[in-house]
C-alpha positions in Angstrom: 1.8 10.6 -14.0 4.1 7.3 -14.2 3.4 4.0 -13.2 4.4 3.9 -10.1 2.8 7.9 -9.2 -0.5 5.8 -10.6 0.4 2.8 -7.9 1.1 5.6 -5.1 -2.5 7.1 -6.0 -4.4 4.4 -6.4 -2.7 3.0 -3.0 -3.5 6.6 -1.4 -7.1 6.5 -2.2 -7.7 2.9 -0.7 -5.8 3.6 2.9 -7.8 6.8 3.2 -11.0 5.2 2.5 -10.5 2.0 4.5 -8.4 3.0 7.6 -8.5 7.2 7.5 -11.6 8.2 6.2 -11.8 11.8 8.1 -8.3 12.7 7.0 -7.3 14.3 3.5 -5.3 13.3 0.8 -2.5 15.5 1.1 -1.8 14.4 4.8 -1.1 10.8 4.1 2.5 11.2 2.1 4.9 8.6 0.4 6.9 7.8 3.4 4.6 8.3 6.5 5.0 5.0 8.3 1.8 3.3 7.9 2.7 0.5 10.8 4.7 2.7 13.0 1.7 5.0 13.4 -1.1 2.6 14.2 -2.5 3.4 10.8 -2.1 -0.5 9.7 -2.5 -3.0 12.5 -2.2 -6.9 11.8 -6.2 -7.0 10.6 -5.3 -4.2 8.6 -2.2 -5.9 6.9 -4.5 -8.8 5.9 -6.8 -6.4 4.2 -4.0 -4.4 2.3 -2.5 -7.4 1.0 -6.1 -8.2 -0.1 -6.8 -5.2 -1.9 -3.2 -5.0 -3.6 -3.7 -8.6 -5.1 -7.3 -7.8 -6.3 -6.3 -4.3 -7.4 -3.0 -4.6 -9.2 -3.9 -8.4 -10.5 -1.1 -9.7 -8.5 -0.6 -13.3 -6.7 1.2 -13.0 -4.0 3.1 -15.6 -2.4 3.0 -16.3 1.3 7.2 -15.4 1.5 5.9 -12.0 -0.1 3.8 -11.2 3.2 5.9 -9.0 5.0 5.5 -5.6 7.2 8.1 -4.3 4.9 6.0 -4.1 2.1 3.6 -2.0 4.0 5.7 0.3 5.8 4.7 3.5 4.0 2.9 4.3 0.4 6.1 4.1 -0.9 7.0 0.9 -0.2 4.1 -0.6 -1.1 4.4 0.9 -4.7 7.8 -0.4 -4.6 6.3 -3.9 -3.8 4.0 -3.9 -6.8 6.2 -2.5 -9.2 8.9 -5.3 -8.1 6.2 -8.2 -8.9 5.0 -5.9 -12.1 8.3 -6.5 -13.2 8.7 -2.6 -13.2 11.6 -1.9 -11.0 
């Protein structure tokens, strides 16, 4: 698995345990819309940009704080790969 298939996974596992904990793996897929769907609500925002800086060691700046960034598994990998320095 690549870096950013170990970012989607690790991402995965954290929004099914904190906001879908009766759904399974294979259900939540890289570009389900993650705001669109109720799944992450403003609380919920707060708490995944929480997690990512804790998780992936990042600092993130208040400009950086965006829906965007959380619109689906995708682009939330996307987001940390940027600020890794990956993309």
């Amino acid at each position: 698995m690549d870096q950013i298939g170990a970012i989607k996974e690790r991402v995965r596992n954290y929004i099914l345990r904190e906001f879908l904990p009766q759904q399974r793996a294979g259900e939540l897929t890289d570009d389900l819309s993650l705001v669109e769907t109720g799944i992450i609500d403003s609380l919920g925002a707060l708490k995944m940009f929480a997690f990512i800086e804790e998780e992936f060691d990042i600092d993130i700046e208040p400009e950086d704080v965006l829906v965007e960034h959380l619109g689906t598994v995708g682009d939330i990998a996307r987001f940390v790969a940027e600020k890794w320095n990956l993309s």
